[in-house]
N, C-alpha and C positions, 0 to 999 in steps of 0.2 A: 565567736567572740568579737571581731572584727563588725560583724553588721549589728551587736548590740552596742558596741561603744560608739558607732556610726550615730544610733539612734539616739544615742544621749545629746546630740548638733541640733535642737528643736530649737523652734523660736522662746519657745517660754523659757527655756533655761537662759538662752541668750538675753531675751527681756530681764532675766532676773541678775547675767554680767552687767548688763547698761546700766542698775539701782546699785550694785555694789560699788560702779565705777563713775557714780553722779560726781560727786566732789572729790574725785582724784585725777581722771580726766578730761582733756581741755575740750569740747565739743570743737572742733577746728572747724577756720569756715572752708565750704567750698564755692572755688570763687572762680569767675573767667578769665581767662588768659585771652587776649584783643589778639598778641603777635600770633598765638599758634593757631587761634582764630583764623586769621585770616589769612595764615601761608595754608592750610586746609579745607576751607572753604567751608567751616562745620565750629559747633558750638564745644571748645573745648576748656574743662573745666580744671581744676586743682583740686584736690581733696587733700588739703594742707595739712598733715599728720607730723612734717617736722614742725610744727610749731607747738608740738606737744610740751609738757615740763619737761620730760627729758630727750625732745630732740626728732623724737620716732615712735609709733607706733605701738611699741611692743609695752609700755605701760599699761596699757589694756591687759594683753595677756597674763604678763606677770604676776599684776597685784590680783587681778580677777583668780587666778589658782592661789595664791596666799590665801586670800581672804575666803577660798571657801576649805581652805584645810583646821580640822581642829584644832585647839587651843593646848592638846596636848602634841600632834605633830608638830606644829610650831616653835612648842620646848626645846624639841628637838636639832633645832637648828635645819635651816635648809641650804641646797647646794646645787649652784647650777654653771652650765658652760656657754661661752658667747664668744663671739668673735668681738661684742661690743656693745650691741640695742639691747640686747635681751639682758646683759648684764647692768646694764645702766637703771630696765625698768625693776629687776631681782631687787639692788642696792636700793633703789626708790622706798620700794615697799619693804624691807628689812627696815630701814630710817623708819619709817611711818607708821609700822606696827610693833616697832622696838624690838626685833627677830634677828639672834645672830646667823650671818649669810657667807656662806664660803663660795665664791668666783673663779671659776677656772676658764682663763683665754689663751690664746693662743699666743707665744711669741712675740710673731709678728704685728700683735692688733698695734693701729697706731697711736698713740700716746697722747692725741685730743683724747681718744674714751674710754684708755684707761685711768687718767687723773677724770674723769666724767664721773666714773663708777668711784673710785674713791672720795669723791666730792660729795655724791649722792647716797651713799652708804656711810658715810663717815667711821664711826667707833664698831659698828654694828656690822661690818664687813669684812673680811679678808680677800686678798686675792692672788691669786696662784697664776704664774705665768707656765705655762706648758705644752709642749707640742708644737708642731709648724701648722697645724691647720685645726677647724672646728671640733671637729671628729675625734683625733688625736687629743686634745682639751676634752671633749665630753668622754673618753673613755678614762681617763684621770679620775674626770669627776666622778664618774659613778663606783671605779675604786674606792675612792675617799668615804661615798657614801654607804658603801658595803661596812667597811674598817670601822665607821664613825657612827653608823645609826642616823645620818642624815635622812631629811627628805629630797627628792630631786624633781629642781625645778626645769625641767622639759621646756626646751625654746620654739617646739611645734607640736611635738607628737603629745598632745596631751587633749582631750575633748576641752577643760577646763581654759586650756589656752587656747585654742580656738575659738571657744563662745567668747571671750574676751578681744581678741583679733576681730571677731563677726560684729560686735558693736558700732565699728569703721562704716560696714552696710547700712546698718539701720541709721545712722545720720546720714550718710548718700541718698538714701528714699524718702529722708524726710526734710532735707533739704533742698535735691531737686526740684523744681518748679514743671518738670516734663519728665517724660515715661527717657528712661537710660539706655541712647541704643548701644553704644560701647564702653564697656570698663577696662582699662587697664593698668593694672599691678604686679609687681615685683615679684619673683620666687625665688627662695631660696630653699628652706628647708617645708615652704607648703605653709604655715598656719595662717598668714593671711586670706590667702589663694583659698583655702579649705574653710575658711571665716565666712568672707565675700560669698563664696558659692555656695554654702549654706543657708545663708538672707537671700540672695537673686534668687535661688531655684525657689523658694517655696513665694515671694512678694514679687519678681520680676522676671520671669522667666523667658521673656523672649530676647533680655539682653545679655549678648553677646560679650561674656567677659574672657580677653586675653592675657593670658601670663608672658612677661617679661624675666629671662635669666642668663647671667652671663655666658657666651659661647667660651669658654675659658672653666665653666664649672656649669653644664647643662646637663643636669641630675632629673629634671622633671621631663627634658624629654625624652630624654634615655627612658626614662623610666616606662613615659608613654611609649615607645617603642617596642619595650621587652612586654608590656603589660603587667611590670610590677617593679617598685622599687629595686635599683642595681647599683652595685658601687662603685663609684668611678674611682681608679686607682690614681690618679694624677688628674692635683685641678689645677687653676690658676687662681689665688689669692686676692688679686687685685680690688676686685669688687669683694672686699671684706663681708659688706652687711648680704653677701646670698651665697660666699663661698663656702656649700656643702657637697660633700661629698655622695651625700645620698638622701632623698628625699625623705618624708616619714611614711610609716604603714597606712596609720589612718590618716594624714593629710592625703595620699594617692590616692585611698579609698574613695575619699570625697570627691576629688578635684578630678579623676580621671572619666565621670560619667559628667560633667556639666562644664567645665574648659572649655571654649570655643577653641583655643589655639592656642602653643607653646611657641613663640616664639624666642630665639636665642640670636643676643647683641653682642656685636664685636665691642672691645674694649675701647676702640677707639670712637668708636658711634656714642657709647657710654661719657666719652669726656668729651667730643664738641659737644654733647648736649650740657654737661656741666657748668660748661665756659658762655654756652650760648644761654641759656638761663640766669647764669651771672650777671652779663652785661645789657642783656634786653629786658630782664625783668626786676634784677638784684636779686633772685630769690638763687639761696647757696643750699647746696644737695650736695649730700653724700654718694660714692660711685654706686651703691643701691638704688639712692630717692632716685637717680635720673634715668632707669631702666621704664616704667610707662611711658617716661615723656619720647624717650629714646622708639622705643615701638611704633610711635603714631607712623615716622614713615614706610616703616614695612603694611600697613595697611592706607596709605595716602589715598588711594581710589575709593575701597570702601566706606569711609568714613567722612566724605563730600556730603554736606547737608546733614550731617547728623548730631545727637546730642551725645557727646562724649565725657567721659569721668578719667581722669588720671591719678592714680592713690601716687602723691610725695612724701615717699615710706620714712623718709628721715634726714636729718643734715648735720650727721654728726660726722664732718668732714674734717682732717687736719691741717692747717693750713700750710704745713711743711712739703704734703704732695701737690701742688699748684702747679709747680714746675714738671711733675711729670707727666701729669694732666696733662696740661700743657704740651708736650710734646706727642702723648698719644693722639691727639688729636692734629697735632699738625701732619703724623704721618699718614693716618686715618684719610685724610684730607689728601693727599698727593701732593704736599706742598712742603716738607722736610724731605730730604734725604741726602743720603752721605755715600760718598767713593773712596775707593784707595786709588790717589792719584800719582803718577813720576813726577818727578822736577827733576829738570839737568842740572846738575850741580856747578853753577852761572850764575854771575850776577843778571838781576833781572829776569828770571824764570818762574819768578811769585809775579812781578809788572806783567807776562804774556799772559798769564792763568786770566789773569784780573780785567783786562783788556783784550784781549781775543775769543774768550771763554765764558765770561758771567754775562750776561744779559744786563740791563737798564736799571731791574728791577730786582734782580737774585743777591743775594747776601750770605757771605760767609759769617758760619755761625760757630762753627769750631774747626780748628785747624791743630793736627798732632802731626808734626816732623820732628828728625833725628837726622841732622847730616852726617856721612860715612865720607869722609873723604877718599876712600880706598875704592869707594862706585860712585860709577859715573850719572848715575841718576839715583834720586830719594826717593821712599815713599810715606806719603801722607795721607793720613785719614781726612777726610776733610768734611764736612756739614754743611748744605746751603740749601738756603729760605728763597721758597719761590716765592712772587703774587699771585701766582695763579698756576694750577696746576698745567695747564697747555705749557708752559715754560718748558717743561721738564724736555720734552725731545732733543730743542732746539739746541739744550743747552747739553744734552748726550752726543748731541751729531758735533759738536766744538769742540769738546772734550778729546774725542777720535781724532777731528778733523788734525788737531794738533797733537798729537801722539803725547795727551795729559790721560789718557782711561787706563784702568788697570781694572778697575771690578765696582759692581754696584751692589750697593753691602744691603738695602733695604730687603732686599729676599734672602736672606742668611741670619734666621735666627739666632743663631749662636755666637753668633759677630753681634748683634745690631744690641743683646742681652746684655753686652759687655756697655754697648755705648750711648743705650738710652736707662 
């Protein structure tokens, strides 16, 4: 079964998503990036997919399986789960072909995508908040569609969404101006990834396309590891647009014989790329869009003199997480971190901290004390902003020298969960 629905991934059918998906979606350009140019020495490209109608990528998929279900499934009303893209493209095409659409996300998605989905769906939508994660959400949904007679719109495992995902390829090759030695794209539950490498194997085969996915929810390389999709009992959320818990049947099928490499991004790599694409290019990413661009340096050698493609899966980011961005990357970086510090309980034992202890350049960034007059010293959490990571010794050995150290909280998960 498995190798006959494989075979329905042909170019013709995918030629025949790209005519469904002429005047729905936006052919995005692919364009070159000068900065990341030239910190790599190598031709590297964008494949602008958040500048889609809705933000990302997955309009492809979505509408392209609407539009080939009958006119009597459709009746029926359709139902699908998303942490956020997939339901934004669902609500798209429910609005567009007048289809009532039931939505099941998770909880925690953040509140840019779900007033997104409700903007984009409008009358023609409901939407169901359910579960802490994707998974948890899509097993709802497919309740719902049992009970309901629904159809269920599949956010990867579907050939239909895939040949709509694989669309993304076919303007990469006919866009390029040169043969593509590296692609890199985002994974999450696979239908891109199993899209892409559907188009490359059969028009480009010698290029080397790497998957990108969060180390916090790395399902595809487990997967490659066991030789078959596995489920991970505990992921990490954060990277909403790829946090799955388990990759699909036939997206593996696909992706596990033509993948050059799985590699898995720390969250913090994930958001200096965010911040650093922010401000060097203005272009704003979702903690998904930024996992290709995030990749390049785990291949920085390989990729010197070459012609590279980065798929920017999407920018349906909140601007409410800025700040936490923001700090994952500063600790990512070695330049935040925080202690539990004593103070003698004295006038003037904040004036020694400050002047014996910080450096030129280090900045306290948060400070939590509680004076006990009954002890003879306090303690304090405290937060401080290097310039530069070499700081940090100088500024542990001062800490000691003056009997201010009690413990350094950045290696204590369960400490640092509280305070970032």
């Amino acid at each position: 079964m498995m190798k006959e629905t494989c075979s329905l991934l042909t170019l013709d059918n995918i030629n025949k998503a790209a005519g469904r998906l002429k005047n729905v979606s936006v052919r995005t350009p692919l364009s070159v990036n000068n900065n990341l140019s030239a910190v790599y020495n190598s031709n590297i490209n964008f494949k602008r997919e958040d500048l889609q109608r809705v933000r990302s990528y997955k309009i492809r998929g979505a509408y392209n399986k609407m539009a080939s279900l009958s006119k009597e499934n459709l009746s029926k009303g359709v139902v699908c789960a998303s942490a956020g893209n997939h339901a934004q493209g669902v609500a798209f095409a429910c609005s567009a072909m007048k289809t009532k659409g039931t939505i099941f996300m998770p909880l925690p998605t953040p509140g840019q995508k779900l007033e997104q989905v409700k903007m984009f769906g409008g009358t023609y939508v409901d939407v169901v908040l359910c579960g802490d994660t994707f998974d948890e959400a899509k097993d709802a949904a497919l309740e719902f569609c049992e009970t309901n007679e629904g159809i269920f719109i599949h956010p990867f495992d579907d050939p239909a969404i895939i040949e709509g995902q694989a669309t993304v390829a076919l303007e990469i090759l006919e866009q390029s101006g040169r043969p593509v030695d590296y692609l890199f794209l985002p994974i999450g539950g696979g239908g891109l990834a199993a899209g892409v490498c559907s188009v490359f194997q059969t028009l480009s085969p010698k290029t080397k396309i790497i998957g990108a996915e969060p180390s916090g929810a790395a399902s595809m390389t487990r997967a490659m590891e066991q030789g078959r999709p596995v489920h991970l009992e505990k992921i990490s959320r954060f990277v909403d647009g790829a946090a799955v818990q388990k990759v699909g049947d036939l997206t593996f099928a696909v992706c596990q014989n033509v993948l050059h490499d799985v590699v898995a991004i720390d969250e913090g790599m994930i958001c200096e790329t965010i911040l650093s694409l922010y401000n060097k290019d203005a272009v704003v990413v979702e903690p998904a869009g930024a996992l290709s661009v995030a990749a390049l340096e785990k291949y920085k050698d390989e990729i010197q003199g070459k012609n590279v493609v980065c798929i920017i899966s999407g920018s349906n980011n909140d601007i409410t997480r800025m700040e936490e961005i923001k700090e994952k990357a500063l600790l990512y970086a070695g330049l935040k971190h925080y202690f539990l510090v004593k103070f003698a309980q004295r006038p003037g034992a904040l004036k020694s901290f400050v002047i014996d202890v910080l450096g030129p350049n280090d900045d306290i960034t948060s400070f939590e004390y509680t004076k006990k007059n009954s002890k003879e010293k306090g303690i304090a959490v405290v937060g401080i902003l290097l310039k530069k990571n070499d700081d940090f010794k100088p500024l542990l050995d001062k800490m000691k020298k003056y009997d201010f150290f009690v413990k350094y909280l950045n290696n204590d998960p369960s400490l640092m969960h509280l305070l970032t």
